[in-house]
C-alpha positions in Angstrom: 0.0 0.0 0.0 1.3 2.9 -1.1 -0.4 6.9 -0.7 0.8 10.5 -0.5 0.4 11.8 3.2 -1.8 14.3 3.8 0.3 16.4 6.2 2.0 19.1 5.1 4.8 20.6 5.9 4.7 25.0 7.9 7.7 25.4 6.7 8.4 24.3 3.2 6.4 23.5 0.3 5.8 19.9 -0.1 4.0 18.3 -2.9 4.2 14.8 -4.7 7.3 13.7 -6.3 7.6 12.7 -9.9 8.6 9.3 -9.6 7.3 6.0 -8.9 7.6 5.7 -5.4 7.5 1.6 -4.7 10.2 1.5 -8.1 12.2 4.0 -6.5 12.3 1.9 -2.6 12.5 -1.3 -4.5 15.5 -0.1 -6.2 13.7 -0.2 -10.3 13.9 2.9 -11.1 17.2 4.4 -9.3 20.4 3.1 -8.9 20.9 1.8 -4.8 23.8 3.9 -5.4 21.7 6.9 -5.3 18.8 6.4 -2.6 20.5 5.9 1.0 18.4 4.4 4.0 17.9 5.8 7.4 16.1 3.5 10.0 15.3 7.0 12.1 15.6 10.4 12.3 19.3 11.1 11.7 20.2 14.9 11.2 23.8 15.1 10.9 24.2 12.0 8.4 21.0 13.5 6.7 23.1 16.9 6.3 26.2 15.2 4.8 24.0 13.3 2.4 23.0 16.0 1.3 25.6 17.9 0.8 27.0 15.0 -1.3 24.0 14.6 -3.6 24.3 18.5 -4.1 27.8 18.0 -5.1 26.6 14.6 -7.9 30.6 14.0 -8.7 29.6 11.6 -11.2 27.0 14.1 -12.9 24.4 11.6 -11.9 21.3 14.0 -11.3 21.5 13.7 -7.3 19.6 11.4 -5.3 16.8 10.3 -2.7 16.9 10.3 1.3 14.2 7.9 2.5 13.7 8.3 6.3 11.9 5.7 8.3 13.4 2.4 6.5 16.3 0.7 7.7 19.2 0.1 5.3 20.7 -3.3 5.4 24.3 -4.2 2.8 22.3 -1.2 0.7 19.3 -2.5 0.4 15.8 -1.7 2.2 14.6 -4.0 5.2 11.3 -4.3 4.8 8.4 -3.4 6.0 9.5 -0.5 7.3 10.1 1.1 10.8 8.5 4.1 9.9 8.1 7.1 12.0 5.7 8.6 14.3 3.2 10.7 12.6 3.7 13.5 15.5 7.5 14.6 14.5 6.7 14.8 10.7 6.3 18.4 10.6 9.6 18.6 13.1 11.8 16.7 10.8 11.1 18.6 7.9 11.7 21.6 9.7 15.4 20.6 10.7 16.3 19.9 7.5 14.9 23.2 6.3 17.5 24.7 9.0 19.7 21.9 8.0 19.8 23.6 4.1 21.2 26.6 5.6 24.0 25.2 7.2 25.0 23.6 3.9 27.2 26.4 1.9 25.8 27.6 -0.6 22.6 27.2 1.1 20.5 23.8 -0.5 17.2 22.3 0.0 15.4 18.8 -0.7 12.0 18.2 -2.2 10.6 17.1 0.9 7.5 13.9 0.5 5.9 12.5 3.5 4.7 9.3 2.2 2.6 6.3 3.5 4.4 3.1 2.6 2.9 -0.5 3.8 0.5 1.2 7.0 3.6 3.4 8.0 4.7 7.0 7.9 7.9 7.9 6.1 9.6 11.1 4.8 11.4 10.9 0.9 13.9 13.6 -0.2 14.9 14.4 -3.4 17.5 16.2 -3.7 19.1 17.0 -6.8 22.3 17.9 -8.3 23.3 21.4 -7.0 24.1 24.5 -9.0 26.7 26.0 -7.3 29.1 23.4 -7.0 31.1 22.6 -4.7 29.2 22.9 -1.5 30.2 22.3 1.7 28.5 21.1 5.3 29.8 21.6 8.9 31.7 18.2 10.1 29.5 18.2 13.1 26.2 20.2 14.4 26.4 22.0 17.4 24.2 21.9 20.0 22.4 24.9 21.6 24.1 24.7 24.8 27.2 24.2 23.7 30.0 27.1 23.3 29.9 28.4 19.2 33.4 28.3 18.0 34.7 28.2 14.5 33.6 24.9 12.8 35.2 22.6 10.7 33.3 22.3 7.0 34.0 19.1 4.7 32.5 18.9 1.1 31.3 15.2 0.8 30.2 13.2 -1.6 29.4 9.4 -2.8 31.1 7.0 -3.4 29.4 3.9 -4.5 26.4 4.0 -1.6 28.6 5.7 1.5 28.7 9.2 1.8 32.4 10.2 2.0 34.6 13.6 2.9 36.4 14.2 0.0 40.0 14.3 0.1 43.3 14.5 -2.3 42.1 13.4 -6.1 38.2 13.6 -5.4 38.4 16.9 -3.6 40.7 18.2 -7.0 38.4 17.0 -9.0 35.1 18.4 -7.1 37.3 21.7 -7.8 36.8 21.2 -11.6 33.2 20.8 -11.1 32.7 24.1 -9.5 30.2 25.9 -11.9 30.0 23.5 -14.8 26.6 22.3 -15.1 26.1 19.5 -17.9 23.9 20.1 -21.0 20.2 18.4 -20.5 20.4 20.5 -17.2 21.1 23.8 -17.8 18.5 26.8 -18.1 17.7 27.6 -21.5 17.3 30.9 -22.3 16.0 31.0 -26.0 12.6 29.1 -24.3 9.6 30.5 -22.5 8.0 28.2 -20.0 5.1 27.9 -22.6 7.4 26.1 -25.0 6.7 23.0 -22.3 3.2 20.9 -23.3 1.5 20.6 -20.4 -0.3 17.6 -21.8 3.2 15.7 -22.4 4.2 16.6 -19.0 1.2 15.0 -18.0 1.2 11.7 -20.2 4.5 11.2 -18.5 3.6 11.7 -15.0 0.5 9.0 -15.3 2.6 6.5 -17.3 5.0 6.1 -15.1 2.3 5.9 -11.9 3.6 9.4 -10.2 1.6 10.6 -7.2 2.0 14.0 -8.6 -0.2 13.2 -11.7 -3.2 13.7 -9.8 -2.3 16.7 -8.4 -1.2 17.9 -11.8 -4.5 18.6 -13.1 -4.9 21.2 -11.1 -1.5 23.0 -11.4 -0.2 25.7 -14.0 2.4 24.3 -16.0 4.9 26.8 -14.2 4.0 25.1 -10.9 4.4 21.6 -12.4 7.9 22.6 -14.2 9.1 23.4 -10.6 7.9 20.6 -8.9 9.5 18.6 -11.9 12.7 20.6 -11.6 12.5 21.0 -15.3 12.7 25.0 -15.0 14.8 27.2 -12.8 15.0 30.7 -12.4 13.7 33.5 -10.5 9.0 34.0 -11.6 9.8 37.0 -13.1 12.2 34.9 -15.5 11.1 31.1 -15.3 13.3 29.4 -18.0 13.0 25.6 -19.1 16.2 23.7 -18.9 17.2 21.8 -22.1 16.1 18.0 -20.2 12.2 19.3 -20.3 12.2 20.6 -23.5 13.3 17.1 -24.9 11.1 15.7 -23.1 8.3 18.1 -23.1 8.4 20.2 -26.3 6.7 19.2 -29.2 9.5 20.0 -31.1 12.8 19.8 -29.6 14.5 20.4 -33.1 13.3 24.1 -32.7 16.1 24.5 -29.5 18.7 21.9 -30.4 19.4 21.7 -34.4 18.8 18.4 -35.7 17.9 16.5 -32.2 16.5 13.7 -33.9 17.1 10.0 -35.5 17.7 9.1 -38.5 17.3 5.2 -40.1 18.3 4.4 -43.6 17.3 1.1 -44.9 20.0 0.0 -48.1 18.8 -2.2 -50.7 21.8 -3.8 -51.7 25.8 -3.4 -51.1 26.0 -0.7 -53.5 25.0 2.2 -51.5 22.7 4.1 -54.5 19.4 2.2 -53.3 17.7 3.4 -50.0 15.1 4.3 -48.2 15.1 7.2 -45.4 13.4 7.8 -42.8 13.5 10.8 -40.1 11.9 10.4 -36.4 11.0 13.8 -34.5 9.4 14.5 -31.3 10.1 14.7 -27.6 12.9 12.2 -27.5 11.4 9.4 -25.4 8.6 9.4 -28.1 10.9 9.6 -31.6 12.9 6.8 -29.9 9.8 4.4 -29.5 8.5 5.2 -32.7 12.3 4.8 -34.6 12.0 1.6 -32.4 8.8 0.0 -33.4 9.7 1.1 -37.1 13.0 -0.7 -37.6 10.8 -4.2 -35.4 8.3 -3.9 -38.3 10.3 -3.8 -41.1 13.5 -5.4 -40.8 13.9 -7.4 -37.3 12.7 -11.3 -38.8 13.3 -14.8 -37.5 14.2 -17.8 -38.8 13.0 -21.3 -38.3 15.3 -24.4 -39.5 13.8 -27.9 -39.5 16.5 -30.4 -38.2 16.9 -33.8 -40.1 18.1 -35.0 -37.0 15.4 -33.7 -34.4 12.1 -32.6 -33.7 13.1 -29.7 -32.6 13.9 -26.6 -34.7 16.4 -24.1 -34.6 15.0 -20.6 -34.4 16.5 -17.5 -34.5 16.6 -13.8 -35.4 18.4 -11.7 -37.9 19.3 -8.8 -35.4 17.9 -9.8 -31.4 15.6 -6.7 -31.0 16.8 -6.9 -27.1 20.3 -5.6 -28.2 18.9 -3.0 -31.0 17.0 -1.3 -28.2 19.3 -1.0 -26.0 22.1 0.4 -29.0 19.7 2.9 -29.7 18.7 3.9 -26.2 22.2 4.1 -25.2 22.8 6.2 -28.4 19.4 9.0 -27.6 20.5 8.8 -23.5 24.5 9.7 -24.5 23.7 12.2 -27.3 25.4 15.6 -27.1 23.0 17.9 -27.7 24.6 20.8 -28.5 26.0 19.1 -31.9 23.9 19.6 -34.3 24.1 15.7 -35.8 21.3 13.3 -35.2 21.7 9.8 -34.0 22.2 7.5 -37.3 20.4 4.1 -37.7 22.4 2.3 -40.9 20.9 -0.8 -42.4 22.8 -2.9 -44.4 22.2 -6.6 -45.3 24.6 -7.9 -43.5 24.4 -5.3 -39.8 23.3 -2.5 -38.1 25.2 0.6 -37.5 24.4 3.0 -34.9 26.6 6.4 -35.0 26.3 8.9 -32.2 28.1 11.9 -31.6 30.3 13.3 -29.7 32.2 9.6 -28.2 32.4 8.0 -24.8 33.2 9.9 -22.0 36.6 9.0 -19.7 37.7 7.0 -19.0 36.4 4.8 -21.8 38.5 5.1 -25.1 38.9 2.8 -28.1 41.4 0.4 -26.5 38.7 -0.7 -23.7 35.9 -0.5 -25.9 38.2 -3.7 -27.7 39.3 -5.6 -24.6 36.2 -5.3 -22.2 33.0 -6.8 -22.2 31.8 -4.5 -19.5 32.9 -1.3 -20.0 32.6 1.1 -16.8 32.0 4.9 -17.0 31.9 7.0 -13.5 30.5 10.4 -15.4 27.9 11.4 -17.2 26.7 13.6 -20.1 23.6 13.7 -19.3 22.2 13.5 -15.8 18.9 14.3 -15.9 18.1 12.3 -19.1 18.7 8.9 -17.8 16.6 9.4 -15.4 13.5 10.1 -17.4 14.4 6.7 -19.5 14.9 4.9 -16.5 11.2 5.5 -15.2 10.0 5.0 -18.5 11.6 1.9 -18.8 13.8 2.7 -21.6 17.0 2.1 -19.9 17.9 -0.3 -17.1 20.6 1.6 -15.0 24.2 2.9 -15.7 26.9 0.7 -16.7 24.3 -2.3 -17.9 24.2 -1.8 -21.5 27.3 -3.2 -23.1 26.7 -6.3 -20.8 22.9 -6.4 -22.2 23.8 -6.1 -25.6 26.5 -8.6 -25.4 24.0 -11.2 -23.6 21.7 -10.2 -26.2 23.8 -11.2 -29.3 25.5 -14.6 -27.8 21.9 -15.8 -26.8 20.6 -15.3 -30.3 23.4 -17.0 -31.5 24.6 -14.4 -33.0 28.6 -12.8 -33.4 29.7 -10.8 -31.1 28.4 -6.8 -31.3 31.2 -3.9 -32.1 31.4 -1.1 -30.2 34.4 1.7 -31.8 35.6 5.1 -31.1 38.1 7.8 -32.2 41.2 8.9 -30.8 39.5 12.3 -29.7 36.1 10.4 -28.6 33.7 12.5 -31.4 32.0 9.9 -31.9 30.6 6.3 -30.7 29.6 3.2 -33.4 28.0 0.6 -32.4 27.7 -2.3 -35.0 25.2 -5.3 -35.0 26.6 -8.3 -37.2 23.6 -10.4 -39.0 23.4 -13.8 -37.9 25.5 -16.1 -39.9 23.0 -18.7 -40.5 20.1 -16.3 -41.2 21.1 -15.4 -44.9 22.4 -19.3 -45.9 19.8 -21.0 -48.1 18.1 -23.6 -46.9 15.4 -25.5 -48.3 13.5 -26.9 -44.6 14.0 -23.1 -43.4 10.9 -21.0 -43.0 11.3 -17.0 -42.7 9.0 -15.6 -39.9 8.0 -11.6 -40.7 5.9 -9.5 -38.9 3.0 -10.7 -41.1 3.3 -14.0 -40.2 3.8 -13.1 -36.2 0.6 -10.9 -36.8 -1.4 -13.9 -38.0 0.0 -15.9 -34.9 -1.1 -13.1 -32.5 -5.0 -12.7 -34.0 -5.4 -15.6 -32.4 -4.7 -14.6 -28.9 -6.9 -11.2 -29.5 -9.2 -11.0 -26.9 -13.1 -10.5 -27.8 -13.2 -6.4 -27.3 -9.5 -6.6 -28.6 -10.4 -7.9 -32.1 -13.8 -5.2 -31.8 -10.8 -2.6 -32.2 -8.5 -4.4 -35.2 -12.2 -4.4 -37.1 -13.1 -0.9 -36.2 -10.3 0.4 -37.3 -10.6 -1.5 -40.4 -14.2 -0.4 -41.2 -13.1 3.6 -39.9 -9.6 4.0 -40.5 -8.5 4.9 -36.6 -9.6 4.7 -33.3 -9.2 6.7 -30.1 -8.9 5.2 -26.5 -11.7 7.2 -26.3 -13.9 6.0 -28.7 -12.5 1.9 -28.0 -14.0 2.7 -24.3 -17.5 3.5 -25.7 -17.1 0.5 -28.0 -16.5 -2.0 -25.3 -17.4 -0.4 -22.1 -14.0 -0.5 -20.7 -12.7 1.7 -18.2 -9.8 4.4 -19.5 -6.6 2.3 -18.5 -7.9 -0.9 -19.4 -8.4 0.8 -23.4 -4.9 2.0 -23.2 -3.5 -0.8 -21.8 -5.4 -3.1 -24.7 -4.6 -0.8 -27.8 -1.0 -0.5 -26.1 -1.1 -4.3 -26.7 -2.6 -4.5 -30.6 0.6 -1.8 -30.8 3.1 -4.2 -29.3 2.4 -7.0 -31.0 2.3 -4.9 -34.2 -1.6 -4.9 -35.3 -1.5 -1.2 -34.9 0.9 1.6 -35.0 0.2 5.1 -32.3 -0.6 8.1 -34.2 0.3 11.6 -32.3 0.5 12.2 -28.4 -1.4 12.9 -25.3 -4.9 13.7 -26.1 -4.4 13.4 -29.6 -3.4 9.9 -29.8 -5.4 7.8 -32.4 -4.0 4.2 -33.6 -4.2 2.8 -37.0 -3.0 -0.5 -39.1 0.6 -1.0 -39.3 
């Protein structure tokens, strides 16, 4: 059980966060790296937490506080100890007063949630602006003499919360004032360049408690709460990670921001077929996705002479295509004005991404390593919008999921190449080497044939939609609910369905959408 508390906080603003709350205590949709435990109320460690979260050495978009669960080797012992519902509004107090003891002065997103029966307090707190910052060593008590305190900057490493000393400390120095790309303000936007309606579509995807209260907020309020604009009211500016997200067309800030797949014919590189995918990037990603699964990912079947059994394979494992291409959108610069490539040969997939890996990854352990470890980020913020939409898994887990991918299909091992200078990152996705050997007992399955297959599992009010559509050309979740008498997400959740098992292909966004026959 799982519900937003109803207190609220005297002192501070506190409204829903947008995240899924059980994905984020069950360790889905953040790394445990990020989210750190505390049994009780803990000021002082609370304070240094914070501190290091502000300070995000690895670029990794901050991280979560959750007080009132104990921690145990980094992991939640549940159910929780929770707290007592009388010292909420205290807590969140102190670490009000704890922010301005924190130089330069920092505060959570404070959450009082109610998780399984019990009270507990959530804070976000995100990567800080003014790096580096700094937190007294220890808090001093009222009755006890002031005198001039020892400050530390802290920060994490892996899931401890560290003073920062010698190399870390030098290179929290180089931090200072540099702010990566998806997270900076953007001052060529308005806040009405941001669609409320997208913001919205995300927010009840991915199960936020602060969807409901999003119906009744401006989309200034809701860019705050989403820390997707900063600035002062009189000059609220989006930063560049909500207008990829939430602009209907991020190409209009950042030239060229979308992906590009070329299907070739034939070896000879004059016969080809283009296509361009444009949008929020989440949504051009899907769609560039679900494009390339309809027309070129196909299995094979082989009939064995010598078993019942056949062999049964792919030409490119979709698993390891959509994790190329989501590693490719997520890594993007984008302030380079060069899309993300798709390349479609007959024999592989290319996927070109500019500029290259960050350090310290170069060529020579993109050759030797199967899992290839990166402490920094490009983009912070980004990664975790994919992460809660499922589009990614975590940090450091593609190369191993592509890899695992490939040898499972049977198929050779994927290429992963960079320059000297790191411009540029190409991943490459051999065919497999059975799947284009003639064989007379082999049978080529393509999305036609998996179609047919999957008519047969339509449900009743499932196959109403495939013929409506047929008879009118599109249908709305809208119009699918009057049709069948379905509530809302149960028409979402069955046209999301004829989508996935590629019966229909979504046409437009938010209120807009409509679906129609592949």
């Amino acid at each position: 059980m799982l519900k937003i508390c109803k207190i609220r906080c005297k002192f501070a603003e506190v409204m829903a966060l947008p995240i899924n709350i059980e994905g984020l205590i069950k360790g889905t949709t953040v790394e445990w790296e990020r989210i750190e435990f505390k049994k009780g109320w803990n000021p002082e460690a609370v304070m240094h937490t914070m501190c290091a979260f502000a300070n995000d050495l690895h670029n990794w978009g901050g991280g979560y506080i959750i007080i009132g669960i104990e921690e145990k080797d980094g992991r939640p012992v549940l159910p929780p100890a929770g707290l007592d519902e009388n010292v909420l509004d205290k807590i969140q107090k102190e670490i009000i007063e704890l922010g301005h003891k924190i130089q330069n002065n920092y505060f959570p997103i404070i959450q009082p949630y109610i998780f399984q029966n019990k009270h507990v307090l959530i804070l976000w707190c995100p990567a800080g602006d003014h790096r580096y910052y700094t937190a007294p060593a220890k808090l001093i008590k009222k009755n006890e003499e002031k005198q001039s305190q020892q400050r530390n900057a802290y920060v994490r490493i892996g899931s401890e919360t560290l003073i920062a000393k010698g190399e870390i400390l030098e290179q929290l120095h180089e931090l200072a004032a540099r702010i990566p790309f998806d997270d900076r303000i953007n001052n060529r936007a308005t806040i009405n360049d941001l669609d409320l309606g997208l913001v919205q579509a995300y927010l009840q995807e991915i199960k936020s408690g602060l969807y409901a209260e999003s119906t009744k907020m401006t989309i200034t309020d809701l860019a705050r709460a989403m820390y997707i604009a900063k600035g002062p009211d009189e000059f609220l500016r989006p930063i560049n990670v909500g207008l990829l997200f939430f602009s209907k067309h991020p190409e209009d800030f950042f030239p060229r921001s979308w992906i590009e797949v070329v299907i070739h014919k034939d070896d000879t590189g004059t016969q080809f077929e283009e296509s361009y995918f444009k949008g929020p990037i989440h949504l051009q990603l899907r769609e560039a996705l679900r494009f390339i699964k309809t027309t070129t990912i196909k299995e094979k079947v082989v009939k064995m002479d010598d078993r019942a059994e056949a062999d049964r394979f792919y030409n490119f494992p979709y698993v390891a295509l959509e994790e190329a291409l989501a590693n490719a959108v997520y890594h993007k610069g984008y302030d380079i004005g060069i899309p993300v490539e798709v390349q479609i040969f007959p024999d592989k997939i290319s996927i070109l991404n500019f500029p290259g890996p960050m350090p310290p990854i170069d060529k020579n352990a993109l050759k030797n390593k199967r899992q290839v470890l990166s402490r920094n980020s490009r983009n912070r913020r980004i990664g975790d919008f994919f992460k809660e939409l499922d589009l990614t898994e975590g940090r450091n887990t593609g190369f191993p999921k592509i890899y695992n991918a490939m040898e499972k299909n049977g198929s050779p091992k994927p290429i992963f190449e960079t320059d000297t200078n790191r411009t540029n990152f190409l991943t490459i996705l051999p065919i497999h080497e059975r799947y284009n050997e003639p064989d007379k007992q082999s049978i080529h399955h393509d999305n036609q044939t998996s179609i047919k297959r999957n008519m047969k599992e339509l449900l009743p009010r499932q196959q109403k939609a495939i013929d409506y559509v047929r008879e009118n050309g599109s249908i709305s979740s809208k119009i699918f609910q009057e049709l069948t008498g379905v509530s809302k997400r149960t028409a979402i959740n069955d046209l999301q369905r004829l989508v996935d098992n590629q019966m229909l292909r979504q046409v437009g966004s938010s209120s807009n959408t409509t679906y129609q026959l592949m």
